[in-house]
VONUMAR-635193 format. One record per residue: x, y, z of N, C-alpha, C, CB in turn; residue in one letter. Coordinates in Angstrom, 1 decimal. Each point is the difference from the previous one (the first is absolute). Glycine has a CB too. Example, Ala and Ser with C-alpha at 12.3 -4.5 7.8 and 13.67 -1.06 7.14 Angstrom:
BEGIN
+--------+--------+--------+--------+--------+--------+--------+--------+--------+--------+--------+--------+--------+
!   n_px !   n_py !   n_pz !  ca_px !  ca_py !  ca_pz !   c_px !   c_py !   c_pz !  cb_px !  cb_py !  cb_pz ! markol !
+--------+--------+--------+--------+--------+--------+--------+--------+--------+--------+--------+--------+--------+
!   13.2 !   -5.7 !    7.8 !   -0.9 !    1.2 !    0.0 !    0.9 !    1.2 !    0.0 !   -1.9 !   -1.2 !    1.2 !      a !
!    1.5 !    2.3 !   -1.9 !    0.9 !    1.1 !    0.0 !   -0.8 !    1.1 !    0.8 !    1.2 !   -0.6 !   -2.2 !      s !
+--------+--------+--------+--------+--------+--------+--------+--------+--------+--------+--------+--------+--------+
! end
This chain:
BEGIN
+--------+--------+--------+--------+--------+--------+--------+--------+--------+--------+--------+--------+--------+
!   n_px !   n_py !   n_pz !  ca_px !  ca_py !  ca_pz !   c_px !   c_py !   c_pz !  cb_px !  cb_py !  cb_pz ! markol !
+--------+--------+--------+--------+--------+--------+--------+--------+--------+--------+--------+--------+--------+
!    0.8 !   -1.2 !    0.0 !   -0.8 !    1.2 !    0.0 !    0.9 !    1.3 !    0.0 !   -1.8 !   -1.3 !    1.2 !      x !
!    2.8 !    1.2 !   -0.4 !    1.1 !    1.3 !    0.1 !    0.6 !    0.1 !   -1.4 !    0.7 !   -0.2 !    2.7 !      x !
!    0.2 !   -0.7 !   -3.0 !    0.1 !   -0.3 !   -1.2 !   -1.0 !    0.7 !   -1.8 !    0.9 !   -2.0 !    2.2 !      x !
!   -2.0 !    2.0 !   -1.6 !   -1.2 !    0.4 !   -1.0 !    0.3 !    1.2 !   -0.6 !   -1.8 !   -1.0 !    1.3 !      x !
!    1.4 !    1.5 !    0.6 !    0.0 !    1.3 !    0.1 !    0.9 !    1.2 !    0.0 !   -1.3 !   -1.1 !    0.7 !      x !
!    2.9 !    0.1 !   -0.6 !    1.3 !    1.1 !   -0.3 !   -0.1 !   -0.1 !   -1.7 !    2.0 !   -0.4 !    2.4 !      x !
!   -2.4 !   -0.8 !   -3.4 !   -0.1 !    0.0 !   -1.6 !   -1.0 !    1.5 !   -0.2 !    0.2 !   -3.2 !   -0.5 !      x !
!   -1.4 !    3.2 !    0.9 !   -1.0 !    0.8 !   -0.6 !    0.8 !    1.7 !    0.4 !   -2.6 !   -2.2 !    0.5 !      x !
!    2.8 !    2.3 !    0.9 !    0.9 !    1.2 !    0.5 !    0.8 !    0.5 !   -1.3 !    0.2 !   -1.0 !    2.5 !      x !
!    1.0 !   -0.2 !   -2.8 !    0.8 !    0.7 !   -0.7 !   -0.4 !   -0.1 !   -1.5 !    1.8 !   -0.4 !    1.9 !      x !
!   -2.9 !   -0.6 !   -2.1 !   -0.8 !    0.5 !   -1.5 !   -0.3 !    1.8 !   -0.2 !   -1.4 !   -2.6 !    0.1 !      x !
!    0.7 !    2.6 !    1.0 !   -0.4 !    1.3 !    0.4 !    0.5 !    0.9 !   -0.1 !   -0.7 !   -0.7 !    1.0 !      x !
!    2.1 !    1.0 !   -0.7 !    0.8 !    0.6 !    0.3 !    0.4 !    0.8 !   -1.6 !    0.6 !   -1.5 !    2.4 !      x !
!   -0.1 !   -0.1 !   -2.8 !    0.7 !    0.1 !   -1.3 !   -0.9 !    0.7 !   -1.2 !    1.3 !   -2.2 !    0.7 !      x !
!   -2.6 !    1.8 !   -0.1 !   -0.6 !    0.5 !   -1.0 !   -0.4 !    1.5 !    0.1 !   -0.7 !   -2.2 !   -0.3 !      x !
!    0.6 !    2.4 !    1.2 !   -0.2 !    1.8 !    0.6 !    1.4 !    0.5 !   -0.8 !   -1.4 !   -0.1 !    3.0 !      x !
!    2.6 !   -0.4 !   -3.0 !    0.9 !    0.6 !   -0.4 !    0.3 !    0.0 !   -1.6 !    0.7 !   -0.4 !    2.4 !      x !
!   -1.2 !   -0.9 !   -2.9 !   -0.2 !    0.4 !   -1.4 !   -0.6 !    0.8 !   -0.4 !    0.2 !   -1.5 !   -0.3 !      x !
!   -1.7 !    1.6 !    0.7 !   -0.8 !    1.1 !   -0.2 !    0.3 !    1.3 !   -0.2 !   -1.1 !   -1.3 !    1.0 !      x !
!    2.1 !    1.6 !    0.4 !    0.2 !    1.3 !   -0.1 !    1.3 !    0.4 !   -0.8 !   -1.3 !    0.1 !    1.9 !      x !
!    1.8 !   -1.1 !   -2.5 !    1.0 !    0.2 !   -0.9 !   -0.6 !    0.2 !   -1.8 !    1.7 !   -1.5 !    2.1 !      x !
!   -2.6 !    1.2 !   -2.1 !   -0.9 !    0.2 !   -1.6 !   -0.5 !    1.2 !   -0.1 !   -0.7 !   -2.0 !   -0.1 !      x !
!    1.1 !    2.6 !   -0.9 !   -0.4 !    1.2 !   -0.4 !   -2.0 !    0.2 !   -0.5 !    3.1 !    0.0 !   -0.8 !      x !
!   -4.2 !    0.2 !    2.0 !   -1.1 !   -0.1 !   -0.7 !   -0.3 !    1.0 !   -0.5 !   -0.6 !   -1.3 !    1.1 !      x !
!    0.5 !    1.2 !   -2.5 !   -0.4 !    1.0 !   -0.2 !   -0.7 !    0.0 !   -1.6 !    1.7 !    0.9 !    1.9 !      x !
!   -2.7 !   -0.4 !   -2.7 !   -1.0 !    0.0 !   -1.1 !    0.8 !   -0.4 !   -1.1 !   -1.6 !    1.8 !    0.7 !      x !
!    3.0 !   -0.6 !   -0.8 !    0.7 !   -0.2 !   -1.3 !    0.6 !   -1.0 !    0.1 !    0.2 !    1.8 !   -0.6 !      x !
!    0.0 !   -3.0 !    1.6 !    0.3 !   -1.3 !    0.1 !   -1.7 !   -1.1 !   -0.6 !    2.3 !    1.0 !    2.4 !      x !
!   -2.7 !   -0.4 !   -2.6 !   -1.3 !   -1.1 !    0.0 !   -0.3 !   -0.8 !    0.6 !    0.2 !    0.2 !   -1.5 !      x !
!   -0.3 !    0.4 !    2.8 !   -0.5 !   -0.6 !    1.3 !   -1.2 !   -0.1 !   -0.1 !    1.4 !    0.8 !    1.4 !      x !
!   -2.2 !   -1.7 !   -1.2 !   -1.6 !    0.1 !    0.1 !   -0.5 !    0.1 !    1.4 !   -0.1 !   -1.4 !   -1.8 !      x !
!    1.1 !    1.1 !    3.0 !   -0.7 !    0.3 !    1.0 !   -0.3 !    1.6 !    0.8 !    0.8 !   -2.3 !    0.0 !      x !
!   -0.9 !    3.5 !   -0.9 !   -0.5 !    1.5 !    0.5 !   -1.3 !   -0.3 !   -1.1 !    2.5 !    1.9 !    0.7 !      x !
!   -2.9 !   -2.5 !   -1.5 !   -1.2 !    0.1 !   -0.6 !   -0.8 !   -1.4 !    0.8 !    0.9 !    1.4 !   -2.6 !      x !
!   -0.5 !   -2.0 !    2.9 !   -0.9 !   -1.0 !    0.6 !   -0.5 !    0.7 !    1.8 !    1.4 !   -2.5 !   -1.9 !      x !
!   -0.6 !    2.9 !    1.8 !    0.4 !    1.2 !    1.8 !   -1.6 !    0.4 !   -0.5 !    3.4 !    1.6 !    0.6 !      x !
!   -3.4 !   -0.7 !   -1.4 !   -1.0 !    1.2 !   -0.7 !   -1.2 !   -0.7 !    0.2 !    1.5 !    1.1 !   -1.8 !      x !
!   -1.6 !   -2.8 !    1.2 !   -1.7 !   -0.1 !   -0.5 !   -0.1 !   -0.5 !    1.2 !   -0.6 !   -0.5 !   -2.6 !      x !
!    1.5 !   -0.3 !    3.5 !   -0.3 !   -0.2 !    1.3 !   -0.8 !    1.4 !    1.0 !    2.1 !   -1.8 !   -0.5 !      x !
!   -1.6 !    2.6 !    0.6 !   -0.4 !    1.1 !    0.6 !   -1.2 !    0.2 !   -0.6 !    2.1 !    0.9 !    0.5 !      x !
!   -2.4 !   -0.6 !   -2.3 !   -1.1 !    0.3 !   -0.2 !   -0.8 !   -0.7 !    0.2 !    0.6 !    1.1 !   -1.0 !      x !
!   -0.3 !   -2.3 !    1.1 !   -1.3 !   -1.0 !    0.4 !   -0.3 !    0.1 !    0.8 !    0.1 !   -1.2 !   -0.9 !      x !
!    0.6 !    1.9 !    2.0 !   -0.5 !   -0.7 !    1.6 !   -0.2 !    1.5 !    0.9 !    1.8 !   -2.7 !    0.1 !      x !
!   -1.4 !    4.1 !   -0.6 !   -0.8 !    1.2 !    0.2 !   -1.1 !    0.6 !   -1.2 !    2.2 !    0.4 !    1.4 !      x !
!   -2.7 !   -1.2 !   -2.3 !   -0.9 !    0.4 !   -1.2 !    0.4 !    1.7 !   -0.5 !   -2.2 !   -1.9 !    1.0 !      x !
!    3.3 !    2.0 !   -0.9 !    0.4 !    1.3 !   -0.3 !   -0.3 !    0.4 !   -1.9 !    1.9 !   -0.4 !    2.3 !      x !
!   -1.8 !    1.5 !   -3.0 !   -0.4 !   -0.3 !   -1.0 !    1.6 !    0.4 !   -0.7 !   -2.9 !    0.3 !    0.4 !      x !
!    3.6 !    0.0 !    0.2 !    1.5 !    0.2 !   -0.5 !    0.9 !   -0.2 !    1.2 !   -0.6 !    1.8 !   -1.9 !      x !
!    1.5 !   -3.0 !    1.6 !    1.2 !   -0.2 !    0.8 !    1.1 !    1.2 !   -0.6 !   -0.5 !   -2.9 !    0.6 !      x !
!    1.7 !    2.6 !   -0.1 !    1.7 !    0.2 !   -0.6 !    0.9 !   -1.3 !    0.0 !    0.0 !    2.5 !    1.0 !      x !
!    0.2 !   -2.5 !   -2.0 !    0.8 !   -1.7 !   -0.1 !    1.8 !    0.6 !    0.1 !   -2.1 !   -1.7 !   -2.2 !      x !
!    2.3 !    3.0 !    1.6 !    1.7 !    0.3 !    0.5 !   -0.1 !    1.6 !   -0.3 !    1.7 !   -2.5 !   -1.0 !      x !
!   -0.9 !    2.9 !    1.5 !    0.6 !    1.6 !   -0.2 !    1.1 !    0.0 !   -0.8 !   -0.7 !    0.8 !    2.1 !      x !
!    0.8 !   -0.1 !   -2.8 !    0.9 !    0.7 !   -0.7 !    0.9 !   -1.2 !   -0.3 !   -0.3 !    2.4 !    1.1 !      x !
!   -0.4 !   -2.8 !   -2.4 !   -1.1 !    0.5 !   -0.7 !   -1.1 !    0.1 !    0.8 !    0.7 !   -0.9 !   -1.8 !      x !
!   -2.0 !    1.1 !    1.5 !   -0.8 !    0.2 !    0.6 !   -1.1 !   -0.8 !   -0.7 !    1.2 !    2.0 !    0.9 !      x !
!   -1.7 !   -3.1 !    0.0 !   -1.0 !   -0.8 !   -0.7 !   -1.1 !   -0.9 !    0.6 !    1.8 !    0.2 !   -1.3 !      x !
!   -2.8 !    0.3 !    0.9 !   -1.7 !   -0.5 !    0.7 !   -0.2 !   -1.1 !   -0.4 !   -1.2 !    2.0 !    0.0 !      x !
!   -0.1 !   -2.5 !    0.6 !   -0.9 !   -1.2 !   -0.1 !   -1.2 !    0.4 !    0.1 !    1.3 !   -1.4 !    0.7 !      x !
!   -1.9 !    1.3 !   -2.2 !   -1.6 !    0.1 !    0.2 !   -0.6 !   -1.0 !   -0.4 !   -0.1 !    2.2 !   -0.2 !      x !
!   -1.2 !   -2.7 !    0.6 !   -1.1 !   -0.8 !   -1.2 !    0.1 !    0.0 !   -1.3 !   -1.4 !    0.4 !    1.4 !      x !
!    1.5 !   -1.2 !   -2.2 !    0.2 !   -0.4 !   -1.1 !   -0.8 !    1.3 !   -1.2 !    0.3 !   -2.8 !    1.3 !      x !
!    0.8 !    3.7 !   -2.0 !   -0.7 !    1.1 !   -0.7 !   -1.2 !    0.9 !    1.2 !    0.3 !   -1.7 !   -2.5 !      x !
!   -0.1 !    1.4 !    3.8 !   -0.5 !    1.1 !    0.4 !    0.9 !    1.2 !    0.5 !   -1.7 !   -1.5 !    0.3 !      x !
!    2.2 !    2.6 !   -1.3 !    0.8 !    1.3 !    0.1 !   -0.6 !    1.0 !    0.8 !    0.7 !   -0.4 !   -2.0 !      x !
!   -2.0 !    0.5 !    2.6 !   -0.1 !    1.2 !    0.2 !    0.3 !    0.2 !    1.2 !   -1.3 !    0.1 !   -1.5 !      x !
!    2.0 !   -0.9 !    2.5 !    0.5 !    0.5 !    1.5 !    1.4 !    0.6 !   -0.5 !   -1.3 !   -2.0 !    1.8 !      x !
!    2.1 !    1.7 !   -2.6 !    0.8 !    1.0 !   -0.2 !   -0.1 !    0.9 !   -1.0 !    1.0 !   -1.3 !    1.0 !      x !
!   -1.7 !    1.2 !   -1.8 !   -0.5 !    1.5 !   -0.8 !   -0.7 !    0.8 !    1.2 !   -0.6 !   -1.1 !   -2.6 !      x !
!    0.0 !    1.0 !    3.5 !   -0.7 !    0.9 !    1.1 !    1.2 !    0.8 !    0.6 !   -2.2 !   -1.7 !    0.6 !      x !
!    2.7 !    0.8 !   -0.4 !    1.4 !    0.2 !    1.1 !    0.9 !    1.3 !   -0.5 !    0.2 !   -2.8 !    0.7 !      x !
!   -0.1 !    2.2 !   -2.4 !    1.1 !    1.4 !   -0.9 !   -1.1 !    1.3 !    0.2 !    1.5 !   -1.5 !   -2.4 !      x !
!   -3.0 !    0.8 !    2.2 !   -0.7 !    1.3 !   -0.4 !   -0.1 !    0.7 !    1.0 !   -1.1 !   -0.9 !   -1.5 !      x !
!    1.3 !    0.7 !    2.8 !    0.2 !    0.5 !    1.2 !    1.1 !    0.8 !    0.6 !   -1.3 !   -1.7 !    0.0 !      x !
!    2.3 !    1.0 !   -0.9 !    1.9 !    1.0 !   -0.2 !   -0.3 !    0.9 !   -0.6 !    1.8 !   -1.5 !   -0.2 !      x !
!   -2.3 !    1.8 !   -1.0 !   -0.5 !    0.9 !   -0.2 !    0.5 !    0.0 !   -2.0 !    0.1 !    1.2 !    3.2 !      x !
!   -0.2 !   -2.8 !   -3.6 !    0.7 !   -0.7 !   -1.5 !   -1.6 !    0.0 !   -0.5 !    2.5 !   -2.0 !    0.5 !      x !
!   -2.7 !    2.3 !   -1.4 !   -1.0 !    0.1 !   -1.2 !    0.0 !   -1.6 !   -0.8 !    0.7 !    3.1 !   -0.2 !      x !
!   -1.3 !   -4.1 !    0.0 !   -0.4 !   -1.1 !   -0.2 !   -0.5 !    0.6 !   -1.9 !   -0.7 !   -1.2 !    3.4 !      x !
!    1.8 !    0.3 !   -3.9 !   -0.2 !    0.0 !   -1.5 !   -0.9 !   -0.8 !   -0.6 !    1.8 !    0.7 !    0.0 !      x !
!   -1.6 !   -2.3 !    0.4 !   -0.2 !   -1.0 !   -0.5 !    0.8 !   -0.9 !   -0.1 !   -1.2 !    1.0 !   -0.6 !      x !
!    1.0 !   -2.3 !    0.0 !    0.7 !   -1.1 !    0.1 !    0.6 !    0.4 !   -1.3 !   -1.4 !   -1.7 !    1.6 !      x !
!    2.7 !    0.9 !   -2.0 !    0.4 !    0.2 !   -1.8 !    0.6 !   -1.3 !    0.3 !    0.8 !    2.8 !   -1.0 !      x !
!   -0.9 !   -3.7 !    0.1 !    1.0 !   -1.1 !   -0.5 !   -0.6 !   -0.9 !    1.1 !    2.4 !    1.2 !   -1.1 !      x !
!   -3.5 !   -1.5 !    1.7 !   -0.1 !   -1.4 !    0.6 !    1.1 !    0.0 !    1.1 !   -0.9 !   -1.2 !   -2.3 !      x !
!    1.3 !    2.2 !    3.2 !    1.4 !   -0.6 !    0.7 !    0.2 !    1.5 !    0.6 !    1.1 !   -2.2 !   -1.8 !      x !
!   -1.5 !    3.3 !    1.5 !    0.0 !    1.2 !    0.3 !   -0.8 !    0.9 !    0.3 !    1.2 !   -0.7 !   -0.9 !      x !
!   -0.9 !    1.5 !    2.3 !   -1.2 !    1.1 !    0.2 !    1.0 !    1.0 !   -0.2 !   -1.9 !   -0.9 !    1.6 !      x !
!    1.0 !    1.9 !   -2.5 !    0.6 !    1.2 !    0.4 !   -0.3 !    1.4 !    0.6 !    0.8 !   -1.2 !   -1.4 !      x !
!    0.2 !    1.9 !    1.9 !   -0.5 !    1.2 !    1.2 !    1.0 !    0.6 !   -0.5 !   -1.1 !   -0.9 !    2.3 !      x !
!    0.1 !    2.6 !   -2.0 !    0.4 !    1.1 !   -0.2 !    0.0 !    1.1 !    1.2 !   -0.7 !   -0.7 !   -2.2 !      x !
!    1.6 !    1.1 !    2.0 !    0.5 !    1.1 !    1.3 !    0.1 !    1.3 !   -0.7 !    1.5 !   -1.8 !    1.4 !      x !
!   -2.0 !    3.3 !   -1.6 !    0.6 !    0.8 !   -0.5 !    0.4 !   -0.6 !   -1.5 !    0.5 !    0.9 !    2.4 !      x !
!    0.9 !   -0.5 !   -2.9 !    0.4 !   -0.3 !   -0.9 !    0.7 !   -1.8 !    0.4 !    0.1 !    2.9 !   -0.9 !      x !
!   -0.1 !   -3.4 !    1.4 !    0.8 !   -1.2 !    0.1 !   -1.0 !   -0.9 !   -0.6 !    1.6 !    0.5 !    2.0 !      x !
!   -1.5 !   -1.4 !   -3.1 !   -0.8 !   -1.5 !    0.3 !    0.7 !   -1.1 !    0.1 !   -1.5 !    0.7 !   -1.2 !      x !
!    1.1 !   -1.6 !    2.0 !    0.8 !   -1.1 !    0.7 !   -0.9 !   -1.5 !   -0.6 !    1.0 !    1.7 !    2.5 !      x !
!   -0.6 !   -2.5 !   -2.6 !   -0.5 !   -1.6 !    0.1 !    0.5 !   -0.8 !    0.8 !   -0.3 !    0.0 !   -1.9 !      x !
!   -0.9 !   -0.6 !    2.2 !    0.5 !   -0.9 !    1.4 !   -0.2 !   -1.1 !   -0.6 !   -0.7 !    1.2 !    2.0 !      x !
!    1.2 !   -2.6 !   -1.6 !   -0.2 !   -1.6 !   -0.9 !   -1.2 !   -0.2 !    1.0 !    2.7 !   -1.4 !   -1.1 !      x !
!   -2.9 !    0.0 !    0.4 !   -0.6 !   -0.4 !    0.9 !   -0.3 !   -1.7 !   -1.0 !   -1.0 !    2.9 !    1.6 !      x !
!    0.5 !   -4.0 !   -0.2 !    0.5 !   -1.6 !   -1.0 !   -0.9 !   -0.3 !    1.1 !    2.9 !   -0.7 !   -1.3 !      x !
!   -3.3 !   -0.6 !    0.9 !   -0.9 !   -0.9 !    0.3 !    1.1 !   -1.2 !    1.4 !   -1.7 !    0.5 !   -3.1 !      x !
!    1.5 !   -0.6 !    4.0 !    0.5 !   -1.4 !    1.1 !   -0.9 !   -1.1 !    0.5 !    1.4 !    1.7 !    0.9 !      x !
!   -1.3 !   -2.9 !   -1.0 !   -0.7 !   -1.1 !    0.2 !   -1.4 !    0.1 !   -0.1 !    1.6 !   -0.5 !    1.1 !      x !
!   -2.1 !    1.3 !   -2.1 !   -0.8 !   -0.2 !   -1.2 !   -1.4 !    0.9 !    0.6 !    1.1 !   -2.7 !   -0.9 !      x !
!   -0.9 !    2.9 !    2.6 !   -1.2 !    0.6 !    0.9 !    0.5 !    1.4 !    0.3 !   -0.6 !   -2.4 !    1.2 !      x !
!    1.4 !    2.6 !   -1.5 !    1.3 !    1.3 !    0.6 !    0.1 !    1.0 !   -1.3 !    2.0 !   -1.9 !    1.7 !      x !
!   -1.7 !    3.1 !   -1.2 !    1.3 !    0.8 !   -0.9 !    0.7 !    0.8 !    0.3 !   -0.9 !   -0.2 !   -1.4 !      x !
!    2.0 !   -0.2 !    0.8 !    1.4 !    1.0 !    0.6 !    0.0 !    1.3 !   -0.3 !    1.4 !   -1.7 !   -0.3 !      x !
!   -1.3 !    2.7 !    0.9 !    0.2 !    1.6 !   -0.4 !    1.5 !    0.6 !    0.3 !   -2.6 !    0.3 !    0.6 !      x !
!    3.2 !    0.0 !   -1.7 !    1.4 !    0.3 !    0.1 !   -0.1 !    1.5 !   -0.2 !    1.1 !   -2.2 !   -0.9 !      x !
!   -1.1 !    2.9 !    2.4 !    0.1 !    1.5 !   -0.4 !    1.6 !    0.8 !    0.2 !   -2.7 !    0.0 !    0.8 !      x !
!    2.9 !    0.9 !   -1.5 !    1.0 !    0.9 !    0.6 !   -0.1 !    0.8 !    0.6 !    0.6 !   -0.4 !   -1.2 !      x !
!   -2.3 !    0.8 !    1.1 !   -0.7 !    1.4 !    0.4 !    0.0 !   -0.4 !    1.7 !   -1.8 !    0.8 !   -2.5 !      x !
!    1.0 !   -1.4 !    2.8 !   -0.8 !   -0.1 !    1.4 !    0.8 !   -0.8 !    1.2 !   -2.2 !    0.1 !   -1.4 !      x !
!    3.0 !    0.7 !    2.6 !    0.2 !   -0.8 !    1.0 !   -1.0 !   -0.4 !    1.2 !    1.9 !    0.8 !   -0.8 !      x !
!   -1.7 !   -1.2 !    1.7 !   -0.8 !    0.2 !    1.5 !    0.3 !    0.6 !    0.7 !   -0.5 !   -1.5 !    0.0 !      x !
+--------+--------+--------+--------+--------+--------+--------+--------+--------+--------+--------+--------+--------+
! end
């Protein structure tokens, strides 16, 4: 039994220390900050998580945009429309910007802004 429990300890250990030796992070193509995301949104029914910062990138319902179109329209970004299946675009004054945006496990979609932090 002691025996068990010094293996699992130093599994433990070793593994806490790999962990923190791996770089997590999006431009690695980590999946676990988007699975972070639908977890959370599933379990506070929020209508927009944040899956990473900077970049800067949401989780909404599948094609539903308008919690973060409210949110620019509330910064004070002028809401153009969508262009190209993959793009919203917003106007500020003279600036116009596009934000991406993609589909994730088929219930989800990703919003890749430059514009909007928290």
């Amino acid at each position: 039994m002691k025996r068990k429990m010094i293996i699992i300890i130093l599994s433990t250990i070793v593994l806490v220390l790999a962990l923190t030796r791996i770089d997590f992070s999006i431009q690695n193509n980590n999946p676990i900050p988007y699975y972070l995301a639908v977890s959370k949104k599933v379990f506070t029914q929020e209508e927009m998580v944040i899956v990473w910062k900077n970049p800067n990138i949401y989780l909404v319902d599948f094609n539903n945009l308008d919690p973060f179109i409210e949110i620019m329209i509330d910064d004070g970004w002028e809401y153009v429309g969508t262009r190209d299946r993959g793009a919203m675009l917003f106007e500020k004054g003279n600036v116009t910007q596009g934000v991406s945006f993609s589909s994730f496990a088929k219930k989800y979609t990703l919003i890749n802004s430059p514009l909007y932090a928290d």
